[in-house]
Steps between C-alpha positions, in 0.01 A plus 500: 500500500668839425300779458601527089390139459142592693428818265530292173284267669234737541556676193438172326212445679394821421568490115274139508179730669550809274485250227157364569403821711544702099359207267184489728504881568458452846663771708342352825672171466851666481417747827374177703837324441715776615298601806695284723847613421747798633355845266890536458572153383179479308548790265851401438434192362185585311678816331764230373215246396330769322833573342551140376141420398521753247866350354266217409210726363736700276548167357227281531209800468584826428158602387474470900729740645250826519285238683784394734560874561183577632455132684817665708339884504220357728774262680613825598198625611449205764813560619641177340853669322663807526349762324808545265410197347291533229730764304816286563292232314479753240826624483600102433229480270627752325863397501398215370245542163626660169426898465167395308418330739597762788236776297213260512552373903592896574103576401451312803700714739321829347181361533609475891594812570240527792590168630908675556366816637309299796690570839571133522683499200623866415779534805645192403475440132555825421894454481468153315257629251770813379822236529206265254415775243867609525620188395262491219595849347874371473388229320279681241611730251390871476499475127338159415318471813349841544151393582593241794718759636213781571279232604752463806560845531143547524436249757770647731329846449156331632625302728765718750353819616508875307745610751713197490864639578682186343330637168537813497910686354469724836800661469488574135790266382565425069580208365840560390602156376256569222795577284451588111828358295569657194768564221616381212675608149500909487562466114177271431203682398128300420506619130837324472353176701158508359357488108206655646426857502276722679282712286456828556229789380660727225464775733674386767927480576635119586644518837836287520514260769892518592681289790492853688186513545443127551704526812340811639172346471603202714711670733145675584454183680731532777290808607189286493593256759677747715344825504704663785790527269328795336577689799853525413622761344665336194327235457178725512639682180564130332158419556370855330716455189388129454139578593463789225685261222270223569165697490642680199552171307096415605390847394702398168378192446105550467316177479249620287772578248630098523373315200462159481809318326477386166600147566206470794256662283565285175485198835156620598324501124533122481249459784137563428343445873404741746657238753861541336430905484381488887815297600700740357418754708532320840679692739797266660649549879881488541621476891845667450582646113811406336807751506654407100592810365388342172125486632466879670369695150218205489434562882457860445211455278329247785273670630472275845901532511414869462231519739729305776810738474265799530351369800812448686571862456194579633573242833824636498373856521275461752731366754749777432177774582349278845553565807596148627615435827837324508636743264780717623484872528728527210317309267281813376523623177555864415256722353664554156496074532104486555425728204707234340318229626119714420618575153620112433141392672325717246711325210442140587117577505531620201677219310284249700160666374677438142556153565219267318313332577271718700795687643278848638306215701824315591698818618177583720499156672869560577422800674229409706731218624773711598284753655327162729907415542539834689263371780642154563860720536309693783367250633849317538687811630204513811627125589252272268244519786219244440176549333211434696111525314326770702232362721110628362353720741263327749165673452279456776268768457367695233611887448218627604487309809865609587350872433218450738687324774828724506519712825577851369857652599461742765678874377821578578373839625282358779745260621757778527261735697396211741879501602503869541235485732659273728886663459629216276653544207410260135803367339316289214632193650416306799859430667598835388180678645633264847793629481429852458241529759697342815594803644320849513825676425755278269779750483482509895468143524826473258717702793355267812817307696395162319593652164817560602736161414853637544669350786726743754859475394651353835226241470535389163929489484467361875253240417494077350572653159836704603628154374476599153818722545704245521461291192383815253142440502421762212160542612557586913815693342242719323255549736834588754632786314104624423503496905850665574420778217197606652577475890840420597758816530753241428421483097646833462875534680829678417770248358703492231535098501314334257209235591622148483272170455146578559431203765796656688380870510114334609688316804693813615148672493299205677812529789446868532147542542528180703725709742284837474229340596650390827660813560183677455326268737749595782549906416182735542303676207650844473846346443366301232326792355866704455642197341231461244546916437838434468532259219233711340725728449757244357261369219422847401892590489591161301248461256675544222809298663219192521406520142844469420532195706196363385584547154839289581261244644349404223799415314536157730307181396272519802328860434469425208252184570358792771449765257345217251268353787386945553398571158119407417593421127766180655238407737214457217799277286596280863097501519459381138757263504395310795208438287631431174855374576540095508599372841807250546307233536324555152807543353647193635252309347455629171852490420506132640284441157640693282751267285462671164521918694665590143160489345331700805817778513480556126119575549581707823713700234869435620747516245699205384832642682272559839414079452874418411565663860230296709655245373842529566458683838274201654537140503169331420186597323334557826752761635483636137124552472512640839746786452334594130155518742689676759636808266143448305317578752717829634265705261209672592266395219581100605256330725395147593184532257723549190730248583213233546327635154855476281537117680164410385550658106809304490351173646723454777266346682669350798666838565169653516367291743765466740427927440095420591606285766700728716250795499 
């Protein structure tokens, strides 16, 4: 029997005892029937007989399924099924029943919100439960389903975590598909399209509505949904002049002044019930307003259109003043721009206070929210760290009790003088006061033989590391010339020939000492002593010839990389970037998963022209993402850190781990 025909075997055995095992509610009979088989094979085929039993209850008895659900909850809990099974029975339920349905089954999942935050369940579910609500939202509508649609969005907020990355825009993105169209005939006006008019107070000036305006207002959208285009230049001074014609239309058109129209009025006398007045006055929700021309002189006497348009001035605003993160340094506006902005702010207010109903009320509301907006933006720009309840302090004893029982601090003065009496010195600190006190004298102690680290020359250049001349060591190379500059006559000799590659020069100086030290070895002192007179007298003769020559040196590749290694400030840099810098093996295997490294270079700011190149100069996305990492990562401010927090904003998951992985 092949091993396909055995599993549908024991699925169907399977199905037969879940069948009795749920119409008798009797868990124990299901666990005593699959004690005796493989745990592998056993949760296999009871995760497909739970999926076919409940083919037959959507059926046969759907009044059963929440039932069902929690018959395979506790299934879970015995170790029966995987623990992924009870929301893939949901997601099929769901897939499954009409949306009215879906609203009245989803009470269930809400009312389980503990039951998917258990460890058992969280870890694994967690995935299938966002794919399940997912699929829901596409299936609802924002407009006519408005109510099932927070629900979800509510239970995702209770269910995942505060600091729940996959939740949260880290890296400050818009929605830019959110597109407002608009147009239409520039000649059309609403007096010529409607046989309505708006009345006005005697005292007041009709404001034309003409196409000019109708397209600046809509235009303001664009601005809305992409706020970083206000950092340009022109289109900064677009925004300005359609800003100050829209608010001047709203400061035109007072709603106060707005009468009711004749036709609605004569409408409203023929009904005589409060009912009829009250549903007159209902307030009605519109998810996205229409963009007719013929329809924007009744919007502007809305007041929630009003109130909506106002507000996204005020978002807008806001963003343009922040400080947020993942801007770049040029986004900043100007000073003679945030006066702008302040004196625009103050304007809004204004016509939002004069907004009925309640509009002072409303406009403070606003405010409050924008000002508890500020803190979530801080809180995002220090990494969304996660929010932990502080713990209640443990009290153990009373105050007075702590009082009683707290050993008095001894006085600085007296433990100072108890030093002095025994030659010590107090430092304030215990390893410091160690420190201090190890020898009598410290500045004597500092000039003792065993403070002295720097080798003789013969016995460094003579030595294991003499080596490094030969393949350019940068670092022996240093510590070489330190050496010959300070006790070798041969630093400083007449010649007008230039000095050639530095490994060469450090060879021809290992040879020569190599062969002074045997000569010295076989001639007496006072010989030895002349010589050393001698080409005293040279350095002090060709000093300035040596600066001349050294100055030469430094022109070749290899004092340069000397010179570099002798400077503190390039030491500090090699220093830093041995910690910050990614090693090859890190970048091997983050560009290994980096198949879409457009998205990740146009975040690491490298301009479209810079991305044409990677790709042209390198064969496959690999080679690509690991050159655009390479020049990335050539300046200072880059670092491993920053790299790992942009892959985690932009969901590149994989990348990041192989990243975490190779730490």
């Amino acid at each position: 029997m092949s091993d396909k025909t055995s599993f549908d075997v024991l699925r169907v055995k399977y199905k037969d005892v879940l069948s009795k095992a749920f119409l008798n509610n009797n868990m124990d009979l299901l666990d005593s029937f699959s004690k005796n088989a493989n745990e592998t094979d056993r949760k296999a085929a009871m995760d497909q007989a739970f999926r076919d039993k409940l083919l037959e209850l959507l059926v046969e008895e759907p009044e059963t399924l929440e039932n069902y659900v929690c018959f395979c909850i506790e299934s879970c809990r015995r170790q029966m099924v995987t623990p992924t099974m009870p929301v893939v029975l949901l997601g099929d339920i769901f897939d499954s029943l009409t949306l009215n349905k879906c609203e009245k089954m989803f009470t269930y999942v809400e009312n389980g919100v503990n039951i998917w935050r258990e460890e058992l369940f969280f870890v694994a579910c967690k995935n299938n439960l966002l794919r399940m609500c997912n699929d829901l939202l596409r299936r609802l509508s924002r407009s006519q389903n408005t109510v099932f649609c927070g629900r979800i969005l509510l239970f995702l907020a209770k269910f995942f975590p505060f600091s729940e990355r996959s939740g949260l825009n880290i890296v400050s993105e818009f929605n830019l598909e959110n597109v407002t169209e608009f147009g239409g005939d520039s000649s059309s006006t609403l007096k010529d399209a409607l046989d309505e008019e708006m009345v006005i107070d005697e005292d007041k000036t009709k404001h034309t509505i003409d196409y000019n305006l109708y397209c600046r207002f809509w235009s303001l959208q664009d601005f809305f949904r992409n706020p970083n285009t206000c950092y340009n230049k022109i289109q900064w001074k677009t925004f300005v002049a359609h800003s100050g014609s829209v608010l001047s239309a709203f400061s035109s058109y007072k709603l106060e002044a707005v009468e009711i129209q004749k036709s609605k009025l004569n409408r409203l006398k023929t009904y005589n019930t409060d009912v009829d007045m009250q549903e007159s006055k209902e307030q009605h929700y519109f998810a996205k307003f229409l963009t007719n021309q013929k329809l924007l002189e009744l919007q502007l006497s809305d007041s929630n259109f009003r109130r909506c348009v106002l507000i996204q001035f005020l978002i807008l605003f806001q963003y343009l003043t922040s400080s947020v993160k993942f801007k770049m340094e040029s986004q900043e506006l100007k000073s003679d721009q945030q006066e702008w902005v302040k004196e625009t702010s103050s304007l809004v207010y204004k016509l939002l206070g004069e907004t009925p109903p309640e509009g002072k009320t409303f406009a403070e509301c606003v405010k409050s929210i924008l000002k508890r907006e500020e803190h979530w933006n801080s809180w995002k720009n220090d990494g969304c760290p996660e929010f932990q309840k502080p713990k209640p302090p443990v009290q153990t004893e009373s105050t007075e009790e702590v009082r009683k029982t707290k050993k008095r601090r001894r006085p600085v003065g007296d433990i100072i003088r108890e030093y002095e009496s025994q030659d010590k010195f107090f430092m304030g600190n215990n390893e410091l006061t160690k420190l201090w006190n190890l020898s009598p004298d410290n500045l004597a102690a500092c000039r003792t033989n065993e403070r002295d680290f720097m080798p003789s020359l013969e016995s460094y250049m003579l030595s294991g590391q003499g080596a490094g001349a030969g393949d350019g060591s940068s670092g022996w190379a240093w510590r070489a010339l330190r050496l010959l500059a300070r006790r070798s006559p041969h630093f400083f000799v007449h010649t007008n020939n230039p000095i050639g590659r530095l490994p060469d020069y450090l060879d021809d100086m290992v040879k020569r000492i190599s062969r002074e030290v045997a000569a010295n070895a076989a001639s007496n002192n006072s010989n030895c002593d002349k010589d050393v007179k001698q080409e005293m007298v040279d350095e002090e003769m060709g000093e300035e010839q040596i600066e001349t020559d050294i100055i030469k040196e430094e022109d070749t590749a290899d004092i340069e990389t000397a010179d570099s290694a002798m400077t503190g400030e390039d030491e500090e840099k090699t220093t830093r970037s041995r910690l910050t810098m990614i090693t090859p093996a890190q970048l091997e295997a983050v560009a290994a998963k980096l198949p879409d490294w457009k998205k990740l270079a146009a975040k690491l700011l490298f301009k479209p022209d810079e991305i044409e190149f990677f790709e042209t100069e390198n064969a496959t996305d690999a080679s690509r993402a690991k050159n655009m990492l390479q020049i990335w990562f050539d300046d200072e401010d880059a670092s491993v850190e920053s790299l790992k927090y942009v892959l985690e904003g932009l969901s590149m998951t994989e990348a990041c781990d192989a990243l975490k992985n190779t730490l």
